[in-house]
N, CA, C and O of each residue as an XYZ file, in Angstrom:
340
protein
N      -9.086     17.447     -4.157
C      -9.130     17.926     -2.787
C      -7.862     17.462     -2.072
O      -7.495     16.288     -2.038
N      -7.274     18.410     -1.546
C      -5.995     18.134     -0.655
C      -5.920     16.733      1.110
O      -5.084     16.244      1.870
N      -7.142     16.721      0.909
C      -7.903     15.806      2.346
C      -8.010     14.567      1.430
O      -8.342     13.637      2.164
N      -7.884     14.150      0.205
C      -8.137     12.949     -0.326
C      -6.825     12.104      0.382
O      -5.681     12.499      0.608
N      -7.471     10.764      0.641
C      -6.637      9.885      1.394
C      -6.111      9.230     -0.127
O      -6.790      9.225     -1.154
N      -4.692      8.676      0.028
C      -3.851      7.422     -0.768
C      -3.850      6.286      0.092
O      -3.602      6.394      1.293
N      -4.209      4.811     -0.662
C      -3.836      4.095     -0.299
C      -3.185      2.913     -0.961
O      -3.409      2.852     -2.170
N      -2.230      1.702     -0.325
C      -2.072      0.835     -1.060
C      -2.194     -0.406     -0.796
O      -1.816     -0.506      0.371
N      -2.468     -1.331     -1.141
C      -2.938     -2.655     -0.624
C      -1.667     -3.617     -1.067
O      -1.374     -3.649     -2.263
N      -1.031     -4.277     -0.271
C      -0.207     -5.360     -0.639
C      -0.354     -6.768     -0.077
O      -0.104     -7.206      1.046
N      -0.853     -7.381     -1.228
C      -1.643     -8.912     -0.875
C      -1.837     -9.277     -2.073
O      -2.429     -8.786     -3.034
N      -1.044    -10.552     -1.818
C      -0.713    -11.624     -2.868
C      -2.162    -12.135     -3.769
O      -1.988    -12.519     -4.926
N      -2.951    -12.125     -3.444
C      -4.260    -12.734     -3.443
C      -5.085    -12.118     -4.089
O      -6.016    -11.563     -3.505
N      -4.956    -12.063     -5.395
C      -5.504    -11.289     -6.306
C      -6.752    -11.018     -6.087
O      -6.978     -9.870     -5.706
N      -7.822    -11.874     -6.237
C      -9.048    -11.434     -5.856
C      -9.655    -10.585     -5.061
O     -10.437     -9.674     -5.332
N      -8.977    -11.180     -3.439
C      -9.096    -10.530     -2.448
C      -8.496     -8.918     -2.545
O      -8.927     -7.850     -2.110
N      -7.428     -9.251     -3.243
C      -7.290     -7.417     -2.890
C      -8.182     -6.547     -4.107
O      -8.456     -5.366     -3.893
N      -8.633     -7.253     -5.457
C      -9.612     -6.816     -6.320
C     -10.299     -5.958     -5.680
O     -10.185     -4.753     -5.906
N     -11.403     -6.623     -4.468
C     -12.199     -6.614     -4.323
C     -12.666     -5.836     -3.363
O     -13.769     -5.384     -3.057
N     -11.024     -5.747     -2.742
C     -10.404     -4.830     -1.334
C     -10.436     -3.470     -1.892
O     -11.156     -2.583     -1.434
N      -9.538     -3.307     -3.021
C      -9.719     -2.325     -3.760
C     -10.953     -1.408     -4.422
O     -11.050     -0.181     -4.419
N     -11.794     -2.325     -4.946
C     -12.651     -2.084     -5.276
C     -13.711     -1.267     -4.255
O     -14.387     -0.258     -4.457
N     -13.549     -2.249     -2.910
C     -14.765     -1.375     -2.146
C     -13.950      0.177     -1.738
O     -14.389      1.327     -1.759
N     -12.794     -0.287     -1.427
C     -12.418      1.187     -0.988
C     -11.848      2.536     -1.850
O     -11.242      3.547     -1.493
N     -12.296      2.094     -3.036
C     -12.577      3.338     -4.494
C     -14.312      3.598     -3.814
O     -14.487      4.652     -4.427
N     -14.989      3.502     -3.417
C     -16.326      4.081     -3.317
C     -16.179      4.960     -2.408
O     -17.053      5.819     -2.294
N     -15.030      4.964     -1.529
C     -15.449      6.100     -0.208
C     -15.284      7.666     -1.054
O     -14.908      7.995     -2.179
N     -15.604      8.128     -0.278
C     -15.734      9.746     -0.982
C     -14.391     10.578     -1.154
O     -14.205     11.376     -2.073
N     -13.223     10.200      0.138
C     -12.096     11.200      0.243
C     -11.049      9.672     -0.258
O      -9.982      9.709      0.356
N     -11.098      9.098     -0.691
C     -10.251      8.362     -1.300
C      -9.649      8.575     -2.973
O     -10.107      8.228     -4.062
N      -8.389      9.327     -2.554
C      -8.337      9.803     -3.923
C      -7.113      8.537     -4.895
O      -6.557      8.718     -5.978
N      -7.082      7.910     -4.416
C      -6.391      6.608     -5.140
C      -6.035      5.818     -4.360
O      -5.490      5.928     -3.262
N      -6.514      4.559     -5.244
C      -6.270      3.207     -4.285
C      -5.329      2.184     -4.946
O      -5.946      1.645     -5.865
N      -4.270      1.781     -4.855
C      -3.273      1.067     -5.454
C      -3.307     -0.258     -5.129
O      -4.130     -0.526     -4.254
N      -2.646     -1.209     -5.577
C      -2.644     -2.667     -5.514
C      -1.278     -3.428     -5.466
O      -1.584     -4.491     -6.007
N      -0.238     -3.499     -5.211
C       0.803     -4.276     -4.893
C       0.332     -5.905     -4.535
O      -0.647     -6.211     -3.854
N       1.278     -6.835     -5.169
C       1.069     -8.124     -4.810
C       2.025     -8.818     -4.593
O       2.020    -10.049     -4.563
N       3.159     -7.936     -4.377
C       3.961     -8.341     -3.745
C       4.653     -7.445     -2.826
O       4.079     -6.362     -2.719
N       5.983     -7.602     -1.956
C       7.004     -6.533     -0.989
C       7.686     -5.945     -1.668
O       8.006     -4.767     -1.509
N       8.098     -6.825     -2.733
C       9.432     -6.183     -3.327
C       9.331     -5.194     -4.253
O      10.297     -4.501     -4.572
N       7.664     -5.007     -4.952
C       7.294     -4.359     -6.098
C       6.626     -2.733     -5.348
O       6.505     -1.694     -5.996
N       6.270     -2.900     -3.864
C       5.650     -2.185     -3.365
C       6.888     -1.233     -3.054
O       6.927     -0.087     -3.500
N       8.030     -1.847     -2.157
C       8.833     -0.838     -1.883
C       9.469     -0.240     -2.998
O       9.638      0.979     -3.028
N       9.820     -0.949     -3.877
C      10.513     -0.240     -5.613
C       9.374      0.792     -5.758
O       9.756      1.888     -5.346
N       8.445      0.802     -6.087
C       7.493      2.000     -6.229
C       7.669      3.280     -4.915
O       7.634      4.484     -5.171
N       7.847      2.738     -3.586
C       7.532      3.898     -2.680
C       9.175      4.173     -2.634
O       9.639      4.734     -1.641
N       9.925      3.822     -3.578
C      11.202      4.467     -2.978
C      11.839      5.137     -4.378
O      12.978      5.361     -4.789
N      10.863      5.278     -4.739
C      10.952      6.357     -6.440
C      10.668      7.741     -5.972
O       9.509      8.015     -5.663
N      11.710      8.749     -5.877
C      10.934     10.070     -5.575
C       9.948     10.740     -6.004
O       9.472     11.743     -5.472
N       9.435      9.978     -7.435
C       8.393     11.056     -8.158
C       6.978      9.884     -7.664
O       5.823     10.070     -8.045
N       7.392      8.759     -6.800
C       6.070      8.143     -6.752
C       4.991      9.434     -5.498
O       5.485     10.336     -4.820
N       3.540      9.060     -5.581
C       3.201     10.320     -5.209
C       2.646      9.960     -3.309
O       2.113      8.852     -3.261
N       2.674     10.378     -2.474
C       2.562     10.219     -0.967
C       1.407      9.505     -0.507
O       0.192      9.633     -0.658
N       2.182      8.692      0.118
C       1.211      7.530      0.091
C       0.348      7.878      1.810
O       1.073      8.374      2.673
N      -0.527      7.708      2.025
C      -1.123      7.518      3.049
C      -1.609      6.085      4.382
O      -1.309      6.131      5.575
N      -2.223      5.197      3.842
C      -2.098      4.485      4.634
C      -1.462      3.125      3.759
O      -1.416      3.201      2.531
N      -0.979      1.883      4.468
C      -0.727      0.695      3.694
C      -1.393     -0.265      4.302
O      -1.314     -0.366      5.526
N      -2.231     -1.212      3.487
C      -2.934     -2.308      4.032
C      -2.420     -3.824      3.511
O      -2.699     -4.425      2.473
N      -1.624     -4.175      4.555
C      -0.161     -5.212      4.066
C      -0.291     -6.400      4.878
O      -0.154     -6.577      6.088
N      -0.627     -7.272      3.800
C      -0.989     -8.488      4.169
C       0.749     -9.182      4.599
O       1.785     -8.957      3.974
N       0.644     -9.734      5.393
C       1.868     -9.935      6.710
C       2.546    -11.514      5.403
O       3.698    -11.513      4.971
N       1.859    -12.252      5.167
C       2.278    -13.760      4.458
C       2.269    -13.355      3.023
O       1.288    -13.671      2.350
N       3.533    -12.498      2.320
C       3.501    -12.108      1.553
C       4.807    -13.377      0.644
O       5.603    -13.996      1.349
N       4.800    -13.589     -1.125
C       5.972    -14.498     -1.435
C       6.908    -13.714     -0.960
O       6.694    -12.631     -0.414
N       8.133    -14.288     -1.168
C       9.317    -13.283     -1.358
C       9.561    -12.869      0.279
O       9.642    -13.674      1.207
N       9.661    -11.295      0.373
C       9.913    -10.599      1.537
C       8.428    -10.459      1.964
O       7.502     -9.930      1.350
N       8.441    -11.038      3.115
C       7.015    -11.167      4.246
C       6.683     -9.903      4.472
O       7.592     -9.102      4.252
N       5.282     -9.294      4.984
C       5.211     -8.183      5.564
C       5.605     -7.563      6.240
O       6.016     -6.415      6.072
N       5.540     -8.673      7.895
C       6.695     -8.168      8.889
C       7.939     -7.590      8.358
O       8.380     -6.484      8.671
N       8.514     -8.481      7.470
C      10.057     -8.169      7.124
C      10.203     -6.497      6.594
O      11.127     -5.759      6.936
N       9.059     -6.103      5.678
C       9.390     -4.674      4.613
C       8.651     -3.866      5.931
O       8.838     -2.681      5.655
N       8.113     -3.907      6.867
C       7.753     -2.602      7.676
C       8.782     -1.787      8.063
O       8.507     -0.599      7.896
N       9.826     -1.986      8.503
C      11.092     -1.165      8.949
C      10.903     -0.850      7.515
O       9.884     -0.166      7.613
N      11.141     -0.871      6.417
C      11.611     -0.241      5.368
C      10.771      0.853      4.980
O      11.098      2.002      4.683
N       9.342      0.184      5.041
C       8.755      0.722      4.647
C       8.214      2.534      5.992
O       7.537      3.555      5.871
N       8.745      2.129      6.658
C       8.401      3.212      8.208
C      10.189      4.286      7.768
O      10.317      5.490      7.992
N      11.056      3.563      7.272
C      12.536      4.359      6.385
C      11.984      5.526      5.499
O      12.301      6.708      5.639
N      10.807      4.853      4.241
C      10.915      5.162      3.354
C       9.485      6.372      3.716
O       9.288      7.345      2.988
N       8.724      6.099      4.792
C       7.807      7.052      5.115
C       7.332      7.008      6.181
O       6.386      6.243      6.368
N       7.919      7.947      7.404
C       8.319      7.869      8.749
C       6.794      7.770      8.957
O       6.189      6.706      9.091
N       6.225      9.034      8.969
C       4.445      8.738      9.146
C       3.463      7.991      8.692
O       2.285      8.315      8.843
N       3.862      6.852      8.053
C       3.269      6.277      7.329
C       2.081      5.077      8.295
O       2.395      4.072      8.934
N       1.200      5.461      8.149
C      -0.235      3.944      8.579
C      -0.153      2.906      7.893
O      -0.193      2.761      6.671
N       0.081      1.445      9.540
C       0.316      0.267      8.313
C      -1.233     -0.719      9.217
O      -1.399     -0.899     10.423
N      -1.994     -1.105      8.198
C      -2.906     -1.806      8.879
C      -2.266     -3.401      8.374
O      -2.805     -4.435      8.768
């Protein structure tokens, strides 16, 4: 279905985003739910042209490496409309 939402979760915290993930594969229009655990691995993926359109990002801010705050400009570069919770 063309209405299926993408999403991706970036949070260090394995479990937590497991589990993050996990609940939000049950909704009905969720047509893929991704997992990043880090900034630097998330933007390398969204700045691949064949990666596929992402919909919302759920980005944990105290990330190693490049912080959350820090990749939002990039990530708002790499997908002007993009939802960041």
């Amino acid at each position: 279905m063309s209405d299926d939402i993408r999403i991706l979760i970036v949070e260090d915290n394995k479990p937590y985003a497991t589990t993050l993930q996990k609940l939000l594969e049950t909704g009905e229009s969720m047509s893929h739910v991704e997992t990043f655990f880090d900034g630097e691995s998330c933007l390398a993926a969204l700045a691949d042209q064949d990666y596929p359109k992402v919909d919302i990002i759920i980005l944990d801010l105290q990330l190693p490496g490049i912080g959350g705050l820090a990749i939002i400009p990039r990530l708002k570069q790499l997908i002007p409309n993009l939802r960041i919770l």
